[in-house]
N, C-alpha and C positions, 0 to 999 in steps of 0.2 A: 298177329298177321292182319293187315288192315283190308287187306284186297287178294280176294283165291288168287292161288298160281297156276292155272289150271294150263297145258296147253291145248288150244279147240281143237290139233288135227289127232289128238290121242284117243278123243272121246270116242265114243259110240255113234253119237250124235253126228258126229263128223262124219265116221265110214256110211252109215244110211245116209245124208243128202250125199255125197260120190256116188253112191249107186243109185240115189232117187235123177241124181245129176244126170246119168247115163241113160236116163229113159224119157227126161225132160230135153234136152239139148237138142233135139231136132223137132220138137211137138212147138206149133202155130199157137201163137194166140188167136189166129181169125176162127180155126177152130174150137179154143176152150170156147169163145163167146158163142160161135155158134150150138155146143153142145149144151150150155148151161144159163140157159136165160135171165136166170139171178144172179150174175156173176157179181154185176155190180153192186146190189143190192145187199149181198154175201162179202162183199170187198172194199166196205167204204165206212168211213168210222165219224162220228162225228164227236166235237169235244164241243165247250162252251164257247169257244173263241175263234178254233182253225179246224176244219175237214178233209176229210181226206177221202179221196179214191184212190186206192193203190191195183183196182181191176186190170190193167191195162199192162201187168205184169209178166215175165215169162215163167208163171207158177202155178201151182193150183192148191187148192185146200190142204193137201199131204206135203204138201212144199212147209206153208207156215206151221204144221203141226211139227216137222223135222226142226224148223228154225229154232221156235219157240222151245223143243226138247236141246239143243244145243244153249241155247242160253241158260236154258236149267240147269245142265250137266255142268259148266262152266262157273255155276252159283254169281250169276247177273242181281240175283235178289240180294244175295251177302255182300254185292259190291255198292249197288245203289241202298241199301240199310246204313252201310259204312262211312260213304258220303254224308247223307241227311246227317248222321248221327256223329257228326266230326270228327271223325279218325283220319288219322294220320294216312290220309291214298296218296298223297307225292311224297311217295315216301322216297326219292333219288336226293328230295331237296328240304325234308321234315315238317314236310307243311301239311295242315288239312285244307280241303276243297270246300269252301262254305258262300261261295258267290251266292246263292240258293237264301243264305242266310239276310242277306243284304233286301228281301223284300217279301219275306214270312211278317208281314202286321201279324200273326197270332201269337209269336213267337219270341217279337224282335230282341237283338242284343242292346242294353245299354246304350252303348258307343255307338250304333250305329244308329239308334233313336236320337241321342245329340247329335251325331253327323246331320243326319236329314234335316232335324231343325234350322239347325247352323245354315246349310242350303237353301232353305225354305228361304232364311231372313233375310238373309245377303242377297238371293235372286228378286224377293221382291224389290229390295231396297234399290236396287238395278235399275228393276223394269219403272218402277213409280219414281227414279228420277232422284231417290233422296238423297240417294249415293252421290256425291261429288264429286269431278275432276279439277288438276289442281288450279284450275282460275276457274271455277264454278258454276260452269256444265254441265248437262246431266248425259249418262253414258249413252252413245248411241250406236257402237259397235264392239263387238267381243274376240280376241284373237285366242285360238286356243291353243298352244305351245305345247307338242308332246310328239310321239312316235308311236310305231305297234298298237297295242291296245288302246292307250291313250291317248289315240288318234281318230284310229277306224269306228271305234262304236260310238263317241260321241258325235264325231261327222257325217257315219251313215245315218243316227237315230235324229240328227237336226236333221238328216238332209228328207228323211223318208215322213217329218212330221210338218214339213212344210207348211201345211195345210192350217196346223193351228200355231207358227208361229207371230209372234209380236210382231212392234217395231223395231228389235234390232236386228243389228246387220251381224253376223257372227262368220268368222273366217277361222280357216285352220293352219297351222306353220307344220309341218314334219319332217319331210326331206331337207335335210343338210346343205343339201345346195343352195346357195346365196341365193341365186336367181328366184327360187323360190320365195325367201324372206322377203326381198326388195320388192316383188310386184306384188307382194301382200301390204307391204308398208308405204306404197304410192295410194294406196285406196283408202287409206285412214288417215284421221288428225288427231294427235296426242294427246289434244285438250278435251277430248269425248271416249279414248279408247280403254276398255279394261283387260288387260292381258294374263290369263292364267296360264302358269308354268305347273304341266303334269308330269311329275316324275317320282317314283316309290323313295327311290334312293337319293334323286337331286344331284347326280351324278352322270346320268345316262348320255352321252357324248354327243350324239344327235341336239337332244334336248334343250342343252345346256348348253353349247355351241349358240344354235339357234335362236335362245332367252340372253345370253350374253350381248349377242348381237342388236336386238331390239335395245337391249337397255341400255345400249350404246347410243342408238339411233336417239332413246325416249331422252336422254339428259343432255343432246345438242340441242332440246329446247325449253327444257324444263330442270328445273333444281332435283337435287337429291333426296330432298323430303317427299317430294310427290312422287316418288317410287310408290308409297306407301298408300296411296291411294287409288293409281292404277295396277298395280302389279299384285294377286294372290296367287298361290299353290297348294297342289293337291300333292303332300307327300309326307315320309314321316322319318325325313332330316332337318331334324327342325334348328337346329346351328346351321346347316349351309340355305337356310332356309333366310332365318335370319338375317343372315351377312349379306345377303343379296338385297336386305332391306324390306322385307315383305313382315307384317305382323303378323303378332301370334293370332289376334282373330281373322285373318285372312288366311289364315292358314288350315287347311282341312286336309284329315288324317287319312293314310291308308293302313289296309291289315297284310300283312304275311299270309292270311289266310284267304285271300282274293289275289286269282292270277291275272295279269294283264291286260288279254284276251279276255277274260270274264269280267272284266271290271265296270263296261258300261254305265251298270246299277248303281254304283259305290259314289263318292264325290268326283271321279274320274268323270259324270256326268253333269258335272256342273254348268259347263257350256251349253249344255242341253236343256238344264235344268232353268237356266236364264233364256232362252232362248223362246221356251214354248210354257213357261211358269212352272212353279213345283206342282199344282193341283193335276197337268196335265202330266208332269213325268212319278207324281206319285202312284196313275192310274198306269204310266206303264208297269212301274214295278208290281203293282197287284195282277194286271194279267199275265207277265210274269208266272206269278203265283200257283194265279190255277193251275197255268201248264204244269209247275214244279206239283201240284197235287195229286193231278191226272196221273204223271210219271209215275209217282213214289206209292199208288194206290190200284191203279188197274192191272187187273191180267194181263201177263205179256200179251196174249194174242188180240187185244180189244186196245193198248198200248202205242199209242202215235209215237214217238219217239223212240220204244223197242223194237215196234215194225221196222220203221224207216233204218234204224241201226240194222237189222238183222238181213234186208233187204241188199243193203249196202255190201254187206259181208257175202251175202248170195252170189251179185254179179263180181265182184273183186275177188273171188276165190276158188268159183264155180265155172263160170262163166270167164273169166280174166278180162274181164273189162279191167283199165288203167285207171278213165276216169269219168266223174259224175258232170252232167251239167245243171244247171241253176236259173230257170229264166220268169224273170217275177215278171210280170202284166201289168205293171204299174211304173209311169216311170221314177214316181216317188222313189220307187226302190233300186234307184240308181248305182248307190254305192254298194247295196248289198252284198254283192258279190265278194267285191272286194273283202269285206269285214268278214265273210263266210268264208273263205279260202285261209285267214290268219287261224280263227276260233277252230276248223278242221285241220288244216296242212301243218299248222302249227302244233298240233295235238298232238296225231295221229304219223306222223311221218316219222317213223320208227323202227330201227331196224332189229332189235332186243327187246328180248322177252322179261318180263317180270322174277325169271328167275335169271336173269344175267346172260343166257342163250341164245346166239346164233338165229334170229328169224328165219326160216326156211317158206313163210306161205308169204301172202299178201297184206298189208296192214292200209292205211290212211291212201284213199285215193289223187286223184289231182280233181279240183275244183273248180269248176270255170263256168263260164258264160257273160250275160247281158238281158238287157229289158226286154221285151215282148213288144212291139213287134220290130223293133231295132233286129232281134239277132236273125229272123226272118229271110231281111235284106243281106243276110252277114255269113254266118257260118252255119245256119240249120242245114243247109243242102248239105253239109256232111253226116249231119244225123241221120238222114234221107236216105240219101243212094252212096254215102259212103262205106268203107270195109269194114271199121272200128263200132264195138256195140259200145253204146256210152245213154247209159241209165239217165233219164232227165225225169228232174223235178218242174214242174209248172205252176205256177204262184196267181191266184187271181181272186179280185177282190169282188163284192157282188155289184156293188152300187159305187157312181160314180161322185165323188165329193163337191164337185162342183158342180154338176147336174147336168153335165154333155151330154144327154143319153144317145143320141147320132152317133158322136165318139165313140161311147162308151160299149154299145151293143156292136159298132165293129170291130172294139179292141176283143169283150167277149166271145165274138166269133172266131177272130182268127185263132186265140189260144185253144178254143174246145176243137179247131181244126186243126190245129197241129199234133194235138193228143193224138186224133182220129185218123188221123194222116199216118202218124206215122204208126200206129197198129196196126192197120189195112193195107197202106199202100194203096198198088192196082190189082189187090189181089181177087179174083174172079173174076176181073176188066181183062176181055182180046185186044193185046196191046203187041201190035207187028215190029212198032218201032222198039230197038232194046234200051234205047236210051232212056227213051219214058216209063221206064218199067220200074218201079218199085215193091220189094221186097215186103214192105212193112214188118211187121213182129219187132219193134222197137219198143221196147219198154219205157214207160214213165209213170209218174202220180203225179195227181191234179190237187192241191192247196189251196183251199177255197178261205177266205174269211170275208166277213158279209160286209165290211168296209174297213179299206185302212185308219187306225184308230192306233190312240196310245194304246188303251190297252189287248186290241187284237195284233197289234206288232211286239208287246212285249211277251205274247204267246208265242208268238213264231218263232221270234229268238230264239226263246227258253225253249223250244222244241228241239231245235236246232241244237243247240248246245247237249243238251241231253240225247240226241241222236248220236252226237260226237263219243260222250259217255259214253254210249252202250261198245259202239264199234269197241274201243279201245279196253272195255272189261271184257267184253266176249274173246278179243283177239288174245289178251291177255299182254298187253301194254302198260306203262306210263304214259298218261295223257296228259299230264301237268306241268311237267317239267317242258325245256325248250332248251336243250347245252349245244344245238346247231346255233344259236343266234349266238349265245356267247364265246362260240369258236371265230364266226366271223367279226367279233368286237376283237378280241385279241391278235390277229392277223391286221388289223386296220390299226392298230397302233404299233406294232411289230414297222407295220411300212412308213409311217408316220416316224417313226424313230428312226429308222435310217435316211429317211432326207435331209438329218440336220448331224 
């Protein structure tokens, strides 16, 4: 057995928070803080990389000892031992979960010590020019051809590292839609473009639509042999790999044991890896690391990623909040969302149990949001004074990279005041009017890391991802598999075949 079957609503653990639940659900936060002056002090964890205040919660001390005895009863240690130690946890589809693996320097496999290199060589050979186009150019933009995974992490992790990219120009194709393809291919010239096709299988219909089309576009100006020097892939079909015209050294391998969603790290980050050099995305994968350290080593209760799971499980089961929201303070971290809604919704959106049963509680929430102070303007007013309780995360970094501090100290204000906000509200404020009147007792945490950076964003990730973890061993899911997507591949050729 690779991962307990535990169901959480059997446990023990389970019936104490229902009834710790029934005596929490009407108790104020503006209370706890005023009752316990070290609240925050008592509720803030700090790691190497990412911090956390999770005070501003609807919980108290007997909350997380409850939590943390659920995840015990549930054997959360025998699931995360089982990951590290590559067993077989998707098990719906025989795979083990070893993304984790992909950036252990203590540890590394083989293969993926030659993968890295292999990236290392090629991205320099890129960036310094040496690398050729076929009338003898040197590359000055990157398209990167993929879908899912193979889209969202390498386009959120160029997009959020902005800051220490080169000179190229790097662009991404996903969406199937032509329109898409075409105003990507009005911004580039042939004779400077390198185009990677990311696909495991080299099959994936999106993808391969989409690389078909370009290489249609690429040989109304250029010969069939200069495929071969703009065009690599990240995949491990190495015959349709081939035939497509791509060589075996442009060719970088993936594993069965890294899922789509978790692939960022793997050569699926090649675009990335060209984009901001390898030195800088080898230091993501080490912070990374830590985070995978911190995880697989501290006590649940002292635990950034078992909180933040366990927390998640609190409002979605407890509380029936639907869904979480996401709001970084940076606007580097633009696409974040996006890519956190695949890594979670994808996971977690589950309606069976690890034993084959009928879900009956709550599993994988809905994901959403925006930047800071964009969502302000946008949809906080329903976090506000609307009816729905929706648990927010707040992302902020301490220093500003470019060194706006005018900007910078009012972006920091307004985030530490929306936290504030919405704890309080007008609570103690004589306020006639009802409209102006808020509630406050909205819960969030506050994600601090001391500047956006390779390696304090590959903490975050890897936080995140491991938050996903926990949700889905504690609830007693598969988090690895995905057979919603390939219901809708099937249906979409189902329609495709009756039009002809």
């Amino acid at each position: 057995m690779a991962l307990p079957k535990i169901n959480p609503t059997t446990t023990k653990s389970w019936s104490n928070l229902q009834e710790h639940f029934t005596a929490m659900e009407t108790v104020k936060m503006q209370t706890l803080f005023a009752n316990e002056t070290d609240r925050k002090e008592r509720m803030s964890l700090t790691t190497d990389l990412v911090s956390l205040d999770f005070s501003k919660n609807r919980i108290t001390s007997q909350t997380i000892d409850l939590l943390v005895a659920l995840a015990k009863e549930t054997k959360l240690d025998k699931a995360i031992a089982a990951q590290f130690n590559g067993a077989v946890i998707n098990e719906t589809e025989n795979r083990q979960v070893l993304h984790t693996a992909l950036r252990d320097f203590t540890a590394m496999k083989p293969e993926v010590v030659a993968t890295l290199d292999q990236m290392k060589q090629f991205s320099q050979a890129i960036i310094d020019g040496s690398h050729k186009g076929y009338t003898g150019k040197a590359i000055t933009d990157i398209v990167n051809i993929g879908i899912g995974g193979s889209d969202l992490g390498p386009a959120m992790v160029t997009e959020a590292l902005t800051y220490y990219k080169n000179h190229l120009n790097v662009h991404y194709i996903s969406n199937v839609d032509g329109d898409h393809v075409c105003e990507i291919l009005k911004k580039i010239d042939p004779q400077t473009t390198l185009f990677i096709i990311v696909s495991k299988t080299f099959t994936t219909q999106e993808t391969l639509t989409n690389a078909t089309s370009v290489r249609k576009w690429f040989l109304q100006q250029a010969g069939e042999k200069a495929i071969a020097q703009h065009f690599v892939a990240v995949s491990t079909n190495l015959p349709a790999v081939a035939s497509f015209g791509i060589l075996p050294q442009h060719t970088f391998t993936m594993w069965n044991w890294v899922g789509g969603r978790f692939s960022l790290w793997s050569a699926v980050g090649l675009s990335t890896c060209c984009a901001i050099g390898y030195s800088n995305f080898e230091q993501l994968l080490q912070g990374a690391h830590k985070m995978d350290c911190h995880f697989k080593t501290s006590e649940f209760s002292h635990n950034l990623p078992v909180l933040l799971g366990l927390l998640s499980i609190w409002y979605t089961n407890f509380f029936k909040a639907e869904t979480e929201a996401v709001l970084p303070y940076t606007q580097y971290l633009s696409k974040f969302v996006d890519y956190l809604q695949q890594a979670s919704m994808e996971s977690n959106g589950k309606s069976v149990d690890r034993n084959g049963a009928t879900i009956a509680y709550q599993t994988g929430p809905v994901v959403w949001g925006n930047t800071g102070t964009n969502a302000q303007h946008a949809f906080i007013q329903l976090l506000h004074q609307g009816t729905l309780l929706i648990p927010t995360d707040f992302i902020l970094c301490e220093t500003s990279l470019h060194g706006k501090e005018n900007h910078h100290d009012i972006l920091v204000a307004n985030c530490l005041a929306q936290t504030q906000a919405l704890l309080m509200g007008t609570h103690g404020e004589d306020i006639s009017n009802p409209y102006k009147v808020f509630q406050g007792n909205k819960p969030s945490n506050l994600l601090t890391l001391q500047k956006l950076s390779p390696e304090s964003l590959g903490a975050l990730l890897a936080m995140y991802e491991h938050k996903i973890f926990v949700q889905g061993a504690v609830l007693n899911i598969y988090s690895f598999d995905q057979f919603g997507v390939e219901l809708g591949k099937k249906m979409a050729n189902k329609h495709l075949s009756s039009q002809f």
